[in-house]
The first five atom37 places (N, CA, C, CB, O) and aatype in JSON, in Angstrom:
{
  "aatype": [20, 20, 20, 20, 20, 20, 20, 20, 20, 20, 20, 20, 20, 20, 20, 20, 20, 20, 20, 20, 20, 20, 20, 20, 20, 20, 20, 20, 20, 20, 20, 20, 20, 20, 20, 20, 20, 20, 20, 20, 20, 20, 20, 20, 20, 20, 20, 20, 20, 20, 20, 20, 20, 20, 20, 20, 20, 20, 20, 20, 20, 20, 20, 20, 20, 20, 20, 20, 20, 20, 20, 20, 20, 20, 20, 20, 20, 20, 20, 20, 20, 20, 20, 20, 20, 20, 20, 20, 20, 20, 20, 20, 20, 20, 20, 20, 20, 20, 20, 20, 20, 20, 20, 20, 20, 20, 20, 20, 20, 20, 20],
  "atom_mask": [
    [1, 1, 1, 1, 1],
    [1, 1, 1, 1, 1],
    [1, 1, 1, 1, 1],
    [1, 1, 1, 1, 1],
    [1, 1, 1, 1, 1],
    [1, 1, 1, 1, 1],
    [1, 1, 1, 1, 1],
    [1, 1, 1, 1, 1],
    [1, 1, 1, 1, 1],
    [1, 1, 1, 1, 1],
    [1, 1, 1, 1, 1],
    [1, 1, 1, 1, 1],
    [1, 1, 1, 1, 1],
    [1, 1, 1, 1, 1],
    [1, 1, 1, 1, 1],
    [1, 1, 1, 1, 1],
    [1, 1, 1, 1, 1],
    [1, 1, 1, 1, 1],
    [1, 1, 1, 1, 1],
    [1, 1, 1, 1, 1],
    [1, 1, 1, 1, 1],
    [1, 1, 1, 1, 1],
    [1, 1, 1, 1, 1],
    [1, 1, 1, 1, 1],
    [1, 1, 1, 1, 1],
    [1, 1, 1, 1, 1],
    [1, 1, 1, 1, 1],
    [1, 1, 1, 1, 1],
    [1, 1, 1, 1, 1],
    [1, 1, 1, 1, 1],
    [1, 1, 1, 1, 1],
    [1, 1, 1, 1, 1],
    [1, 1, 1, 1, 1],
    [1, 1, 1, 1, 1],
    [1, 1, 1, 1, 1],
    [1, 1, 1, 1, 1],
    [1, 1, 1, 1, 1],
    [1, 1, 1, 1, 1],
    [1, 1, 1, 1, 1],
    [1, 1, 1, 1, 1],
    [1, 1, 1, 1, 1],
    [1, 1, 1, 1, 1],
    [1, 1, 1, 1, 1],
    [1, 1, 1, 1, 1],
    [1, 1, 1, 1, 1],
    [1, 1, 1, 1, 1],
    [1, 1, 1, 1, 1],
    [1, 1, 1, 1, 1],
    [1, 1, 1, 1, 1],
    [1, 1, 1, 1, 1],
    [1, 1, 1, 1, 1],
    [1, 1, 1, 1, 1],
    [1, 1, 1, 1, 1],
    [1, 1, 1, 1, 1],
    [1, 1, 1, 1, 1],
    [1, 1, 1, 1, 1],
    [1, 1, 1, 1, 1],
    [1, 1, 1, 1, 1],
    [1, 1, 1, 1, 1],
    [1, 1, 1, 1, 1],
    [1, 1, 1, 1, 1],
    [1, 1, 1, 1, 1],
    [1, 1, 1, 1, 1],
    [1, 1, 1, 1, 1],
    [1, 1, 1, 1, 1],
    [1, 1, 1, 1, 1],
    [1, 1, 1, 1, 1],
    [1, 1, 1, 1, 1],
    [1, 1, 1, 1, 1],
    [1, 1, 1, 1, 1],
    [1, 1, 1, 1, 1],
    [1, 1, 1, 1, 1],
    [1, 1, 1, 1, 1],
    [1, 1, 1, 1, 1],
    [1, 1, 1, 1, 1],
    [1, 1, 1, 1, 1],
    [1, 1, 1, 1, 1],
    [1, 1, 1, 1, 1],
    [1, 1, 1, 1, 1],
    [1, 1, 1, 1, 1],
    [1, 1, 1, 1, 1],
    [1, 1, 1, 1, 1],
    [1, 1, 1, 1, 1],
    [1, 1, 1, 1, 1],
    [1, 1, 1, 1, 1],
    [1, 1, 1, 1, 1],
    [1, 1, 1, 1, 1],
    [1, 1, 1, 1, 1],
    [1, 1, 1, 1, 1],
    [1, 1, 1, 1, 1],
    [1, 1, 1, 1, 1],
    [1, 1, 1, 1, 1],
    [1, 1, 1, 1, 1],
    [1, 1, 1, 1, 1],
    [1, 1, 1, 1, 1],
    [1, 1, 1, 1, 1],
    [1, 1, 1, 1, 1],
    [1, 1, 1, 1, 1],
    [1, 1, 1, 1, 1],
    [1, 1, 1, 1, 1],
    [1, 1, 1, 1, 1],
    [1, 1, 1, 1, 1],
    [1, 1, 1, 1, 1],
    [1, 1, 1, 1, 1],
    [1, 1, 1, 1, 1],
    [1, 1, 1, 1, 1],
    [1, 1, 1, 1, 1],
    [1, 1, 1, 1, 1],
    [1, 1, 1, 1, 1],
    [1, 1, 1, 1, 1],
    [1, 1, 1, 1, 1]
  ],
  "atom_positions": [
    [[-66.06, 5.27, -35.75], [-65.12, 6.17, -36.4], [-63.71, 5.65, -36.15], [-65.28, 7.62, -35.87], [-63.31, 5.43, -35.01]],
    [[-62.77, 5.42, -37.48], [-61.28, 4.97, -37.05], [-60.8, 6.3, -36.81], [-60.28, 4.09, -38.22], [-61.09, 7.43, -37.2]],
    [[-59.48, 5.45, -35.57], [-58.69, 6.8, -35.62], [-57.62, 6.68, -36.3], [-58.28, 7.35, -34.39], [-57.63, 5.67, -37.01]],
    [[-56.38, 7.5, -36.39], [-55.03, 7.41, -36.9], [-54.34, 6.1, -36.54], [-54.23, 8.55, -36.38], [-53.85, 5.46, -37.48]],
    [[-54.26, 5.74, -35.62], [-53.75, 4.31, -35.39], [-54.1, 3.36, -36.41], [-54.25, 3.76, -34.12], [-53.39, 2.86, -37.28]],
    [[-55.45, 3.18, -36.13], [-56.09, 2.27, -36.99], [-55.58, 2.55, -38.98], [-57.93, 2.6, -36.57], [-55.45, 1.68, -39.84]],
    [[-55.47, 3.55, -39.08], [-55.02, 3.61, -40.54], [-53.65, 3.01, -41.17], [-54.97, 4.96, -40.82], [-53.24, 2.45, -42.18]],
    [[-53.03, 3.69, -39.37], [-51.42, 3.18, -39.37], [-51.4, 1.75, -39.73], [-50.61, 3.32, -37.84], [-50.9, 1.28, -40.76]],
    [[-52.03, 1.04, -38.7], [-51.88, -0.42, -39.08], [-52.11, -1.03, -39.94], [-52.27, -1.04, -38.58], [-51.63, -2.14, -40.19]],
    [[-53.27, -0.1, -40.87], [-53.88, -1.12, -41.83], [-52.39, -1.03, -42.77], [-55.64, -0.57, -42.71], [-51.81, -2.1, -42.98]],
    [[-51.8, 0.29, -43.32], [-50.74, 1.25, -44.22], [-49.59, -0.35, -44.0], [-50.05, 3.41, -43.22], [-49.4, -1.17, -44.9]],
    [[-49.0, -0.44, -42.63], [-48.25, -1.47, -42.53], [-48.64, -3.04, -42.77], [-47.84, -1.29, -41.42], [-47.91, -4.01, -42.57]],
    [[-49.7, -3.02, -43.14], [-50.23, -4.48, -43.58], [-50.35, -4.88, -45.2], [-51.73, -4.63, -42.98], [-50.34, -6.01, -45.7]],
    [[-50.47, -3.46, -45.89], [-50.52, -3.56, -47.5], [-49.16, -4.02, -47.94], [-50.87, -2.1, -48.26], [-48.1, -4.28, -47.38]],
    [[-49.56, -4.01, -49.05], [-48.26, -4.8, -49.96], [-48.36, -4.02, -51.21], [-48.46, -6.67, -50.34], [-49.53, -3.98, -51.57]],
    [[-47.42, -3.28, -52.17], [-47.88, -2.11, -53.02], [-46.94, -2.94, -53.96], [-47.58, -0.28, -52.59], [-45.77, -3.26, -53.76]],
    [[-47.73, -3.22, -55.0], [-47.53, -4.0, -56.31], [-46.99, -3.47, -57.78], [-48.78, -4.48, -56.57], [-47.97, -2.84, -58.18]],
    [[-46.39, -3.41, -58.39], [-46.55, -3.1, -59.93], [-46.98, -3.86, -60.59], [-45.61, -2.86, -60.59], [-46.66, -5.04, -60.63]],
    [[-48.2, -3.07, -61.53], [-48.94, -3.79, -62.28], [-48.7, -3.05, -63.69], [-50.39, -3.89, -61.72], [-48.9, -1.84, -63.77]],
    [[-48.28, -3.82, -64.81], [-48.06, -2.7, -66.19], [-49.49, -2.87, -66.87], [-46.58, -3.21, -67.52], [-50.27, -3.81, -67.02]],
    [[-49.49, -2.05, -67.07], [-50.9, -2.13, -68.03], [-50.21, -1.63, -69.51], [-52.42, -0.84, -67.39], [-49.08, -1.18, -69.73]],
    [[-51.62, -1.97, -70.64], [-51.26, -1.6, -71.74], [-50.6, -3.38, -72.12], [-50.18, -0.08, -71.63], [-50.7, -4.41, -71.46]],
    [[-49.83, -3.09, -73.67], [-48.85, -4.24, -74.17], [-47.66, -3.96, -73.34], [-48.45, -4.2, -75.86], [-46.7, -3.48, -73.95]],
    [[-47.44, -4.25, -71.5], [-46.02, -4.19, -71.2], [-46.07, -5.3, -70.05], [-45.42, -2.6, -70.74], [-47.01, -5.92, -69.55]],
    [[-44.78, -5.31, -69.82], [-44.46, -6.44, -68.85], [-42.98, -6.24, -68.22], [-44.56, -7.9, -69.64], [-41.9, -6.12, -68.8]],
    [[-43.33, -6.24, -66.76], [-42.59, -5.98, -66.02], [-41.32, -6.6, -65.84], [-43.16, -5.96, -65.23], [-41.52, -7.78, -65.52]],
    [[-40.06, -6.31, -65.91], [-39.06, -6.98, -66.02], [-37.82, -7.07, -64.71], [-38.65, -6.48, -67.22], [-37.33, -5.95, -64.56]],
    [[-37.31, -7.93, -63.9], [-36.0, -7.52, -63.02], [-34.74, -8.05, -63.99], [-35.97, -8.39, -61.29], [-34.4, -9.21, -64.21]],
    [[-34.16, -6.77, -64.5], [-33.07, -6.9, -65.1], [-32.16, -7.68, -64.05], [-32.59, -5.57, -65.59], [-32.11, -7.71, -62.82]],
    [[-31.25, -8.5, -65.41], [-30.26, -9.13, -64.75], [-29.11, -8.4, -64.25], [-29.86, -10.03, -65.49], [-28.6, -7.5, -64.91]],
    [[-28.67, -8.77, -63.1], [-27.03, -8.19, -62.49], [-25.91, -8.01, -64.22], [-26.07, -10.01, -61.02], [-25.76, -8.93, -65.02]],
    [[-25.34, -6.66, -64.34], [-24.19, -6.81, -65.16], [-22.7, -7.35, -64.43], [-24.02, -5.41, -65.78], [-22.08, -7.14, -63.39]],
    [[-22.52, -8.28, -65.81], [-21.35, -9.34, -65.42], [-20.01, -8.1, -65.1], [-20.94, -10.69, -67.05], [-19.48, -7.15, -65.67]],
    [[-19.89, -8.87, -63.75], [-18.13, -8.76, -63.68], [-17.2, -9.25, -63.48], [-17.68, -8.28, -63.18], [-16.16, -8.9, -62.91]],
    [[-17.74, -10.76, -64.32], [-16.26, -11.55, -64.51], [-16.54, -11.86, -65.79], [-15.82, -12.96, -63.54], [-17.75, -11.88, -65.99]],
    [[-15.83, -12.14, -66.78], [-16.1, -12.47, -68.47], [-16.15, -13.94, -68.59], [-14.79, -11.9, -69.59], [-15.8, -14.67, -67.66]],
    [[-16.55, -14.35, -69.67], [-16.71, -15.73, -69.37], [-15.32, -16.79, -69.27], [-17.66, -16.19, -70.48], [-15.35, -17.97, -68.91]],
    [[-13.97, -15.92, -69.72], [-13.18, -16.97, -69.84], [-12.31, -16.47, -68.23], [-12.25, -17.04, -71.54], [-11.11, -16.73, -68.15]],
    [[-12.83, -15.96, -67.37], [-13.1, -15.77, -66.15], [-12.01, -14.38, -65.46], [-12.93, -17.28, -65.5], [-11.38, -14.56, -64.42]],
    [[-11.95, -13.08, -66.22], [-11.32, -12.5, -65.83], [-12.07, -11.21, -65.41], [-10.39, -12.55, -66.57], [-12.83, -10.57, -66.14]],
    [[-11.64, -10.87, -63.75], [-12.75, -10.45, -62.85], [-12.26, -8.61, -63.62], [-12.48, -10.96, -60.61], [-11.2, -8.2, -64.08]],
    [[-13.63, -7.92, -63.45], [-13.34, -6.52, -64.1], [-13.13, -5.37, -63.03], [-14.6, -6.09, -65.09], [-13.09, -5.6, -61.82]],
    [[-13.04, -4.41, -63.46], [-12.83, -3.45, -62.39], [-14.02, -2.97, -61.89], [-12.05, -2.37, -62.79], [-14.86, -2.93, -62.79]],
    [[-14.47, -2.55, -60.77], [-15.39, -1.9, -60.45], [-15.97, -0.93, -61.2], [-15.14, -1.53, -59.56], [-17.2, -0.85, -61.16]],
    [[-15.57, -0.45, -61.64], [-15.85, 0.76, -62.41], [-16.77, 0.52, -64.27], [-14.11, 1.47, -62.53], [-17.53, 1.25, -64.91]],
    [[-16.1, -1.06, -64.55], [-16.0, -1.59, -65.85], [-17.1, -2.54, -65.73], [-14.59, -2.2, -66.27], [-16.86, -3.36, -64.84]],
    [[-18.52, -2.77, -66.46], [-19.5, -4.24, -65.68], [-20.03, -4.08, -67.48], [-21.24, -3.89, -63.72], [-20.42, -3.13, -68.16]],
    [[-19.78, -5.68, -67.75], [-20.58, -5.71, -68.99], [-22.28, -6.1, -69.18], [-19.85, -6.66, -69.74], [-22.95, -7.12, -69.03]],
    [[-22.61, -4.44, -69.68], [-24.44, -4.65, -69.95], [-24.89, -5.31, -70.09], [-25.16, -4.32, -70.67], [-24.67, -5.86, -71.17]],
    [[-26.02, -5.95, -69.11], [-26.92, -6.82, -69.9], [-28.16, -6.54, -70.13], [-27.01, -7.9, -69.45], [-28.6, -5.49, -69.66]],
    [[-28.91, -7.29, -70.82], [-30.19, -6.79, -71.03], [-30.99, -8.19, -71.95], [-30.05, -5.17, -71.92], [-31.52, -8.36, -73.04]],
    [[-30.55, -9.3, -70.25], [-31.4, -10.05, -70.22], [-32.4, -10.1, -68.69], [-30.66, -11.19, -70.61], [-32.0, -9.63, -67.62]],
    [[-33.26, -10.53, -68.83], [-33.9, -10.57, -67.05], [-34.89, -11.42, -67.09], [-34.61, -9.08, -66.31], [-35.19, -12.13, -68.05]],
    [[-35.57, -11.36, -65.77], [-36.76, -12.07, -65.89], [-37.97, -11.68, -65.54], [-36.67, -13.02, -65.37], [-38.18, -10.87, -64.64]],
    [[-38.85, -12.23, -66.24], [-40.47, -11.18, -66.06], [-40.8, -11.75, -65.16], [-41.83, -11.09, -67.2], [-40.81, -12.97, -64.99]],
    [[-41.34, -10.4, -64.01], [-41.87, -10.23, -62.9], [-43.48, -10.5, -63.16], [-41.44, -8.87, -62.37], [-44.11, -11.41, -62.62]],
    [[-44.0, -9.62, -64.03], [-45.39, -9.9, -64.34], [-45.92, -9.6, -65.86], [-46.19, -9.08, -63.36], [-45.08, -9.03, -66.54]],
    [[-46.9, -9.82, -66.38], [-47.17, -9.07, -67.64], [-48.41, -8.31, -67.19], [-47.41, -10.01, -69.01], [-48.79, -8.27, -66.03]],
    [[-48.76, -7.95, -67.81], [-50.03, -7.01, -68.02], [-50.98, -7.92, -68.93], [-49.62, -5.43, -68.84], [-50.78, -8.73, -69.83]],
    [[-52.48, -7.27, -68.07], [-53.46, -8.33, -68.28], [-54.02, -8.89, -69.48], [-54.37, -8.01, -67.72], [-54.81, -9.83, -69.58]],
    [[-53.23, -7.79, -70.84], [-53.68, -7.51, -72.39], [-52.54, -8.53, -72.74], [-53.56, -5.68, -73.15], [-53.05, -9.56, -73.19]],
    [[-51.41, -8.57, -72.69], [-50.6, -9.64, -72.55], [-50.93, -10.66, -72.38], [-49.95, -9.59, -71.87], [-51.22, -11.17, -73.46]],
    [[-51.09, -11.46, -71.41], [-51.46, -12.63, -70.57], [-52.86, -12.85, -71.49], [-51.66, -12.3, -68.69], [-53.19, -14.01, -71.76]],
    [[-53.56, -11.87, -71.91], [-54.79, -12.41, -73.05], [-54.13, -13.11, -74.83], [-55.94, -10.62, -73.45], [-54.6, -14.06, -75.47]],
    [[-53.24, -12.44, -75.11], [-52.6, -12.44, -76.42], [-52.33, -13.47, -76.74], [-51.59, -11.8, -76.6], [-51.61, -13.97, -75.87]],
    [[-52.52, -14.17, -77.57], [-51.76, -15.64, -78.05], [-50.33, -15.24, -78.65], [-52.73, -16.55, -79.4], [-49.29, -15.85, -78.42]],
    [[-50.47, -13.99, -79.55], [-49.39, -13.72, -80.24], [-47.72, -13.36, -79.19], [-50.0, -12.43, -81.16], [-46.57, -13.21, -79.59]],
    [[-48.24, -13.33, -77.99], [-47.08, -13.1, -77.48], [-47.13, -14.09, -76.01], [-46.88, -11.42, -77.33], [-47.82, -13.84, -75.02]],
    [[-46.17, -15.27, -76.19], [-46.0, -16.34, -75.57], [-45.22, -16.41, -74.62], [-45.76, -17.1, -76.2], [-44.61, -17.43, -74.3]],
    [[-45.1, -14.8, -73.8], [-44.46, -14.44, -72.7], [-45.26, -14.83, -71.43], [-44.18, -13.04, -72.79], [-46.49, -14.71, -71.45]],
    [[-44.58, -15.31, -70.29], [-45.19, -15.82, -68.63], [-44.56, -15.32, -67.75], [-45.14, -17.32, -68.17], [-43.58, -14.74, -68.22]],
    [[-44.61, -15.27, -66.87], [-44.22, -14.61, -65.23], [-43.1, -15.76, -65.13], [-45.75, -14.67, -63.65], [-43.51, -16.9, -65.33]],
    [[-41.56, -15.57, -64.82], [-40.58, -15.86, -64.58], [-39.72, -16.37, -65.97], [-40.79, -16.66, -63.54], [-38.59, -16.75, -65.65]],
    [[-39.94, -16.46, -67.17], [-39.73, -16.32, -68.39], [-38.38, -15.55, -68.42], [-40.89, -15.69, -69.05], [-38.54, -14.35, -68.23]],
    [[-37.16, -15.9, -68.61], [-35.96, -15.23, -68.95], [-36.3, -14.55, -70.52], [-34.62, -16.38, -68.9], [-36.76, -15.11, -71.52]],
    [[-36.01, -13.61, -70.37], [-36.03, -12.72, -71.75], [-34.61, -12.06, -71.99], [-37.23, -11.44, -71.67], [-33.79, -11.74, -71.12]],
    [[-34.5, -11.91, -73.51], [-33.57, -10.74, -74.11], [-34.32, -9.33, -74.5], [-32.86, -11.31, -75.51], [-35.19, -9.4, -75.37]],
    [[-34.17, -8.64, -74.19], [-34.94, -7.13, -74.22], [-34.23, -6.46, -74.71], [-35.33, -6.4, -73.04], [-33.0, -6.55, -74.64]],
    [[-34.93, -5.58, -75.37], [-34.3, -3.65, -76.08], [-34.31, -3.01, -75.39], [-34.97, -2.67, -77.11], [-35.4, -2.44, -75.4]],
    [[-33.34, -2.45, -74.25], [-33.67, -1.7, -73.45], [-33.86, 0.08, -73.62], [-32.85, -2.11, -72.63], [-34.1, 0.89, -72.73]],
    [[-33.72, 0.26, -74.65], [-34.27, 1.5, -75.67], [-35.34, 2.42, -74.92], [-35.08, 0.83, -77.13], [-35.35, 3.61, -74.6]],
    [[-36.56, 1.02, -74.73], [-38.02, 2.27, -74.2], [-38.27, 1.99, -72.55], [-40.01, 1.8, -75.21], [-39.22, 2.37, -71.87]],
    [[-36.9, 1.08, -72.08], [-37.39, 0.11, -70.52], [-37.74, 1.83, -69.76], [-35.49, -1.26, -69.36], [-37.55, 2.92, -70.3]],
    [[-38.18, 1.61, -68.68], [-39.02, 3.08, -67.75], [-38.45, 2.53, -66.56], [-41.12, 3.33, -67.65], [-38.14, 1.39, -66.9]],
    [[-38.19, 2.66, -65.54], [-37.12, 2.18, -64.62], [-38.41, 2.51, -63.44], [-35.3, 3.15, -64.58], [-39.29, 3.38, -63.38]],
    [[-38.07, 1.49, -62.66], [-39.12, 1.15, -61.34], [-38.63, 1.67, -60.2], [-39.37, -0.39, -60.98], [-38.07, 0.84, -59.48]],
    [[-38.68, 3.04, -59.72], [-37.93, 3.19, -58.31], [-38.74, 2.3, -57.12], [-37.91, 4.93, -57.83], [-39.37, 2.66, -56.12]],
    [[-38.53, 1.39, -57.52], [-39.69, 0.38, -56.67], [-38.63, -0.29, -55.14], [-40.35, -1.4, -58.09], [-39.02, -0.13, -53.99]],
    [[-37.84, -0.72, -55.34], [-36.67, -1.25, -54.57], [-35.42, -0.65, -54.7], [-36.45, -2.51, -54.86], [-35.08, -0.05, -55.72]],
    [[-34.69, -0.78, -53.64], [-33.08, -0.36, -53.39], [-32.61, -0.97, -54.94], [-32.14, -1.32, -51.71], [-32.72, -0.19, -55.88]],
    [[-32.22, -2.02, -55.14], [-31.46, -1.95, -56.18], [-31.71, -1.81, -57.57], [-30.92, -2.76, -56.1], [-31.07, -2.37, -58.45]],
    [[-32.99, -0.78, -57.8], [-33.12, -0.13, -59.2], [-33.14, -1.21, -60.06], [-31.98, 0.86, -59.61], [-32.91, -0.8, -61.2]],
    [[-33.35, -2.69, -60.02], [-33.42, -3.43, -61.68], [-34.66, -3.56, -61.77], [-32.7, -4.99, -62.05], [-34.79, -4.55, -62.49]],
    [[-36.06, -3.05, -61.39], [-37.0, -3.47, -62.07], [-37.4, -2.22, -62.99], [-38.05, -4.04, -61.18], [-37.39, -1.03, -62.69]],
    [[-37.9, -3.07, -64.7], [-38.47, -2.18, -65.66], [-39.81, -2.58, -65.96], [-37.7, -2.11, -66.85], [-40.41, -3.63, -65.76]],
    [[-40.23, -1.29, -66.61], [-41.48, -1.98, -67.39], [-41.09, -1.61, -68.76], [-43.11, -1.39, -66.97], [-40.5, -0.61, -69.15]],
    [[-41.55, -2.63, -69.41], [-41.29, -2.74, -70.91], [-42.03, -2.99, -71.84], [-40.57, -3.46, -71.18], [-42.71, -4.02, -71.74]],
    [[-42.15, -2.13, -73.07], [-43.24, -2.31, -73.98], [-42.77, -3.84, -74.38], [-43.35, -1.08, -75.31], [-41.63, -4.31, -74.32]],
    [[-44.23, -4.6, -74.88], [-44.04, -5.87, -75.23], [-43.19, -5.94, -76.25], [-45.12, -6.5, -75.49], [-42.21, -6.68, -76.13]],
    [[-43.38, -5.23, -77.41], [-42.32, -4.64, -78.61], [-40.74, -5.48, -78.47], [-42.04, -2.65, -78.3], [-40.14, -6.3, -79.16]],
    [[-40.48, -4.79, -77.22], [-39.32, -4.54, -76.87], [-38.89, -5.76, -76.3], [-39.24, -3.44, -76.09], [-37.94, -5.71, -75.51]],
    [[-39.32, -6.66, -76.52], [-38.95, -8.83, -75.44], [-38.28, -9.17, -77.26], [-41.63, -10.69, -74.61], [-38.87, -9.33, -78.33]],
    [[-37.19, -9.17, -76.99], [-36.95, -9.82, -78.79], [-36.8, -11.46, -78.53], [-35.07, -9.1, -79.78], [-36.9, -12.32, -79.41]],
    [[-36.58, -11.66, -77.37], [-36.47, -13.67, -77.36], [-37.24, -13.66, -75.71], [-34.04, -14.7, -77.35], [-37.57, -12.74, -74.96]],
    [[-37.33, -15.23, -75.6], [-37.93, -15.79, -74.43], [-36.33, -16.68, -74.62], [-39.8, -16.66, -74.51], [-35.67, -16.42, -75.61]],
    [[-35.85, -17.64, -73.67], [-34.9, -18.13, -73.2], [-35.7, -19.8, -72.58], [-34.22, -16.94, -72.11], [-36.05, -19.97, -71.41]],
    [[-35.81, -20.62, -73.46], [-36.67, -22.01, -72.78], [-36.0, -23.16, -72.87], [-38.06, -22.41, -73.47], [-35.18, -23.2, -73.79]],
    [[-36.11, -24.18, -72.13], [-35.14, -24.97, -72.31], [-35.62, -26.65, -72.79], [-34.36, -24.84, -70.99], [-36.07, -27.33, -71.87]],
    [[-35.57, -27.03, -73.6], [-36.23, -28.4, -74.08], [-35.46, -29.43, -73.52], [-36.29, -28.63, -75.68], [-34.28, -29.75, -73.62]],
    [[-36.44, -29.86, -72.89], [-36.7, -31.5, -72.19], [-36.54, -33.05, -73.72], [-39.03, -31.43, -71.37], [-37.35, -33.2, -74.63]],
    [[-35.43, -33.8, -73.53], [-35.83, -34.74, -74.66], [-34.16, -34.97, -75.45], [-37.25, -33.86, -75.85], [-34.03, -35.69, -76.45]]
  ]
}
């Protein structure tokens, strides 16, 4: 018979994952800029949106699809319209996102 200890330890040994199921795929939005590109730093208060990031994982209906040529670390441009927000970590950027919603992949050609 375990006792409470024993549960304790196992509790501190797991690792608790997001997994999207369905057509979605998990996203860590990118930091919004606060310097512009021709380099003028903004106010705290002022950060321009982004709503590019990079996929954390897809979901397993995904990863089957030919039609959608999304991978795990894949920079994307997203609609952030339907994103569902991950209270998963302190700094709030992970989403899950209907596949719908990836309007580009970001790749870079070799040549």
């Amino acid at each position: 018979m375990a006792d409470a200890s024993d549960s304790t330890k196992r509790s501190k040994n797991t690792i608790e994952v997001v997994e999207p199921i369905g057509k979605r795929v998990l996203i860590r939005k990118d930091e919004d800029k606060k310097i512009t590109k021709v380099g003028l730093h903004l106010p705290d208060k002022i950060e321009i949106p982004t709503i590019t990031g990079r996929v954390v994982t897809v979901s397993a209906e995904v990863e089957r699809d030919e039609n959608y040529p999304i991978k795990q670390y894949d920079r994307v441009l997203f609609n952030p319209k339907h994103a569902i927000p991950v209270d998963f970590e302190g700094d709030n950027r992970l989403f899950v996102i209907p596949v719908e919603d990836v309007v580009a992949v970001f790749r870079r050609e070799i040549g």
